[in-house]
C-alpha positions in Angstrom: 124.4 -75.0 142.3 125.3 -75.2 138.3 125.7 -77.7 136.4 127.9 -77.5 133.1 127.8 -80.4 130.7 130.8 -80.2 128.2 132.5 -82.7 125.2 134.3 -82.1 122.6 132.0 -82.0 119.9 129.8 -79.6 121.3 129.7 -76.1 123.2 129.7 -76.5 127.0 125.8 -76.2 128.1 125.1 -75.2 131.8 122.0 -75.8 133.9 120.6 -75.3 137.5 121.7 -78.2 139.6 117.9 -79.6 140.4 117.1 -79.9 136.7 120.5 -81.9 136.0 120.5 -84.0 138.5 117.4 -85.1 137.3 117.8 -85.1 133.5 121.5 -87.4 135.1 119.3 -89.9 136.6 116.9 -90.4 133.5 120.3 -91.3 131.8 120.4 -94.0 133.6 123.4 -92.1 135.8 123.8 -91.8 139.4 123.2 -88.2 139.6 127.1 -87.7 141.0 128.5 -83.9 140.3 131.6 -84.1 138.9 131.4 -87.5 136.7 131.6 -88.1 133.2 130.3 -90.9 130.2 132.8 -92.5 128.2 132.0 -92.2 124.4 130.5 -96.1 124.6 128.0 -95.1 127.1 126.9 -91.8 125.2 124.0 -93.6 123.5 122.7 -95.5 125.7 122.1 -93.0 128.1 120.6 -90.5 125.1 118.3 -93.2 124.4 117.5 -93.7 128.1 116.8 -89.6 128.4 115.0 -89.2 125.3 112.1 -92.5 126.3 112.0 -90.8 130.0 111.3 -87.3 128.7 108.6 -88.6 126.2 107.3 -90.3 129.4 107.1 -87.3 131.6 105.6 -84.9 129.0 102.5 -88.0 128.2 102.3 -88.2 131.9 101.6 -84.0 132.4 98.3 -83.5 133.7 96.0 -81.6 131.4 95.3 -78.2 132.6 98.8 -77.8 134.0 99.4 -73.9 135.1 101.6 -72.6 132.4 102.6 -69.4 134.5 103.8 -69.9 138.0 103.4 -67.4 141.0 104.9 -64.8 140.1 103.3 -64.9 136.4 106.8 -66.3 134.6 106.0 -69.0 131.9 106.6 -72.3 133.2 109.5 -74.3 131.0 109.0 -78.2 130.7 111.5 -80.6 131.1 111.3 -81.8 128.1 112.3 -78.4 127.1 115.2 -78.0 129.7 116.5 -81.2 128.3 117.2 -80.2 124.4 120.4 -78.6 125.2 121.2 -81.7 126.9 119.8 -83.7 124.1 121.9 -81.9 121.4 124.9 -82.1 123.3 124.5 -85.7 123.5 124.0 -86.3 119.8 126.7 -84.7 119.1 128.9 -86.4 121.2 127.7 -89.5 120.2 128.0 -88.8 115.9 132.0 -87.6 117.2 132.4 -90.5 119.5 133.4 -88.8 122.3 133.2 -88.7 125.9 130.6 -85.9 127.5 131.8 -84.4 131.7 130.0 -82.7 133.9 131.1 -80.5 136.8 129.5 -78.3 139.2 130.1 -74.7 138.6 129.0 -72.8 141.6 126.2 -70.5 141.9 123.8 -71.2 144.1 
């Protein structure tokens, strides 16, 4: 599954569904796939994303493989989560809402 995050201030961003159902519930959201925030609760839940992903990159054990199996570089969260992030900041400067909606793949 995909995941595409879209508002009006911003271009859409899209994301394998594991990842954004996670990066959903360090928002503070319920992880449900179609939803949306309204343009109150756009900072909260940036605020709420940015602390936890501060929190899991402290919390990386040193010496953490930076290749996996197959010898592909291993991307962070914290680094899956800057689209996210910029999305959000720019939804929250425009005061709009921000949807997200599954969009197939598997």
């Amino acid at each position: 599954m995909l995941v595409t995050f879209s508002c009006p201030a911003y271009a859409d961003i899209t994301m394998f569904g594991d990842v954004a159902l996670q990066l959903l519930k360090m928002m503070g959201h319920s992880g449900t796939v179609p939803s949306a925030l309204a343009s109150e609760d756009v900072l909260p839940a940036l605020a709420r994303l940015e602390k936890a992903v501060a929190e899991d990159a402290q919390s990386a054990p040193p010496g953490e493989p930076t290749e996996d199996e197959d010898g592909e570089p291993i991307v962070s969260l914290s680094h899956r989560a800057l689209p996210l992030i910029a999305l959000l900041k720019a939804a929250a400067k425009a005061e709009c809402h921000v949807m997200w909606e599954s969009s197939g793949g598997s």
